[in-house]
C-alpha positions in Angstrom: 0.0 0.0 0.0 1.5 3.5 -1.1 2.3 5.6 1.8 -0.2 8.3 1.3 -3.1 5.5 1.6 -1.8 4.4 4.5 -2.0 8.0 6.2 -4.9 9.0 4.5 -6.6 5.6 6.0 -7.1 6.0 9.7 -8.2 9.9 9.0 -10.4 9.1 6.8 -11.6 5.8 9.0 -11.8 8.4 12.1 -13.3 10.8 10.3 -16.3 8.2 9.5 -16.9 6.7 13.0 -16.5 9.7 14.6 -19.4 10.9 12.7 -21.5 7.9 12.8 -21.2 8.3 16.9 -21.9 11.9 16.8 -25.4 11.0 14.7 -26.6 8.1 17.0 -25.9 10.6 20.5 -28.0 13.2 18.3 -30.6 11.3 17.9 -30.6 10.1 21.3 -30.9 13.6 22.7 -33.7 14.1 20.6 -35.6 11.7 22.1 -35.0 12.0 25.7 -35.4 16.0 24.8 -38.8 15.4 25.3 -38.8 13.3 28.2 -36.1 15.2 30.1 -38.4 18.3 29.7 -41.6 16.3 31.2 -39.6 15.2 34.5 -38.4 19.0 34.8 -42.1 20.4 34.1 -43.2 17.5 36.4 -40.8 18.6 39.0 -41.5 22.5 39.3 -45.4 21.6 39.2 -44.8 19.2 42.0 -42.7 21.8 43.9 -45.1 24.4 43.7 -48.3 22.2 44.8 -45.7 21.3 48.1 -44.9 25.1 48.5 -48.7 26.4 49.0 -49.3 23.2 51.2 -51.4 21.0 48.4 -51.4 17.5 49.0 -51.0 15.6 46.2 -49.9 12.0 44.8 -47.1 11.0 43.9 -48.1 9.2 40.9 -46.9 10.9 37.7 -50.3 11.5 36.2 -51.9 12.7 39.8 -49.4 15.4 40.1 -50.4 17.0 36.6 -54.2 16.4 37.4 -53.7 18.4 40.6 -51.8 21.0 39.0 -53.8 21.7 36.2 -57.1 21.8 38.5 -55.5 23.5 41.2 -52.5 25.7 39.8 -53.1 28.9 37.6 -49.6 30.2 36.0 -49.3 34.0 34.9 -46.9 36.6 34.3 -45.5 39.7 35.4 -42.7 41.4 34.0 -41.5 38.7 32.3 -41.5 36.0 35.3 -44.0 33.4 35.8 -45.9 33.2 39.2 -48.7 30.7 40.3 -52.0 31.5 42.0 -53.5 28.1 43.4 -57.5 28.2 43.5 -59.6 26.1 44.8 -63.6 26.3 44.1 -63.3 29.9 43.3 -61.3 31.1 46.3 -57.4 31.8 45.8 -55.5 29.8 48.2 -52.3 32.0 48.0 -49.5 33.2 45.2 -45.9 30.8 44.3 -42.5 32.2 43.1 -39.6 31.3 41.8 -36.5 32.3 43.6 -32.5 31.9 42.6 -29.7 33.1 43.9 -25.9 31.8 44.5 -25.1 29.1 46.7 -21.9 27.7 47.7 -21.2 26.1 44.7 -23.7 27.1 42.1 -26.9 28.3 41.4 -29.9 27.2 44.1 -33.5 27.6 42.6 -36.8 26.9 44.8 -40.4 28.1 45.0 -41.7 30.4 47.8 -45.3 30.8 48.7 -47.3 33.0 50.3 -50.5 33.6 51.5 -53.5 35.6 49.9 -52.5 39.0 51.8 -48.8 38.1 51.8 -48.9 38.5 55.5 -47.1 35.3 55.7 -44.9 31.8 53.8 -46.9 29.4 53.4 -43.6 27.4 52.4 -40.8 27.0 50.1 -39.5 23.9 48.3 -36.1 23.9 46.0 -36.2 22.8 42.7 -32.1 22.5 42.2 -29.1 23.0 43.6 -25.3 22.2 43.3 -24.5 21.9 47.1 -22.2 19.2 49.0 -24.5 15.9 49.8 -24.8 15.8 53.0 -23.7 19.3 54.2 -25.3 21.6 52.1 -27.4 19.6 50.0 -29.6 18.9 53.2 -31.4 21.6 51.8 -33.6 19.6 50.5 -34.8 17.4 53.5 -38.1 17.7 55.1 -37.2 19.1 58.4 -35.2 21.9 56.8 -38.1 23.0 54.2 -41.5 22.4 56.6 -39.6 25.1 59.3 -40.6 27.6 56.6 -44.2 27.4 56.8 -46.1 29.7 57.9 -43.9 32.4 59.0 -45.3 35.9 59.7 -43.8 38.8 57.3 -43.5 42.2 59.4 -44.3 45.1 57.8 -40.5 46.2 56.2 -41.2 42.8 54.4 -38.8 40.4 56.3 -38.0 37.9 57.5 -36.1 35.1 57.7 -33.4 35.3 61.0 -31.8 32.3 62.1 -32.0 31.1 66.1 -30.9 31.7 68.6 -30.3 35.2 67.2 -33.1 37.6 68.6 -36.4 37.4 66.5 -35.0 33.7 65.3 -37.4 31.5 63.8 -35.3 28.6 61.6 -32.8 26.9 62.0 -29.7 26.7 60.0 -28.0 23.2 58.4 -25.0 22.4 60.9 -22.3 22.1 59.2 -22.9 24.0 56.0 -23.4 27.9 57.4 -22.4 29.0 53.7 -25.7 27.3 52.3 -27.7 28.3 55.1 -27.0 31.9 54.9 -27.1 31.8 51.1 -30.6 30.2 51.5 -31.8 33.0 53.7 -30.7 35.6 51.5 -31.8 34.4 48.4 -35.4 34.2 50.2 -35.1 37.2 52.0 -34.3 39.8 48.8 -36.8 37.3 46.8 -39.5 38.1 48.9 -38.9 41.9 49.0 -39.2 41.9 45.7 -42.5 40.2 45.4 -43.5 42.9 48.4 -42.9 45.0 45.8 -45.0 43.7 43.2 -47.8 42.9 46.0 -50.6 45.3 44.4 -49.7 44.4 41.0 -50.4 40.9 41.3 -53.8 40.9 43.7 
């Protein structure tokens, strides 16, 4: 075999497979495109039934039924918001929240009541914390000491204990989280303050 062929060969050979690999991950991502999209829909809508203190199931198909007969989704200045009703009467107003965490962008929900006197709860959609330190974000303890907290009138807030006026506590361990948590809500919900007699 000439010389040329021989280098000519493997580039060419490359060349082939590589693109025959590149076409079969293409159209793998365009299938799971869709589904990927579903879990994330799936996952908010779930978030923000916990977040305004709707009970749902966890079955797939029970979540969307309860979202779409309980969850109303609409818009101010460009960022979605949900108002849950129930026969008629509006059971309080979701938000999405983000903000930096330790290591990355956190993104929840905060809800609040129909006079935004007071949380009726937050949830977290994602995060890029340390499992088991930061990342405890997530757990149940951490997210139900977030209901039903009274907003004073400047708007705020949330204080960690035992500091005077305290009412959650903070992840031990992971104080960067914590306060990043608090601060992300915090600012979130002054905005929303803000907005208050725009969106009732």
């Amino acid at each position: 075999m000439p010389k040329k062929k021989k280098v000519l060969y493997p580039v060419v050979f490359m060349i082939v497979l590589t693109a025959f690999f590149t076409l079969i991950l293409a159209g793998i991502n365009e299938l799971s495109v869709k589904s990927i999209d579903k879990q994330e829909n799936l996952k908010i809508q779930s978030k923000v039934l916990n977040s305004l203190g709707i009970e749902y199931k966890s079955d797939e198909d029970e979540i969307i039924e309860t979202y779409r007969e309980v969850i109303e989704e609409k818009e101010i200045d460009g960022k979605k918001y949900f108002i849950a009703v129930i026969d008629g009467s509006i059971l309080g107003y979701a938000f999405t929240v983000e903000g930096a965490g330790l290591w990355g962008r956190i993104k929840g929900i905060v809800a609040l009541d129909t006079n935004f006197e007071y949380i009726k709860g937050i949830d977290f959609i994602s995060h890029s914390e340390t499992p088991g330190l930061g990342g405890r974000i997530e757990e149940k303890w951490f997210i139900e000491q977030f209901r039903d907290i009274e907003l004073d009138s400047e708007g705020a807030l949330l204080i960690f204990r035992p500091s005077t006026g305290g009412n959650v506590d903070a992840i031990s361990g992971a104080t960067i989280t914590s306060k990043a948590v608090l601060k992300i809500f915090n600012e979130s919900i002054d905005e929303i303050l803000k907005m208050k007699e725009e969106i009732i």
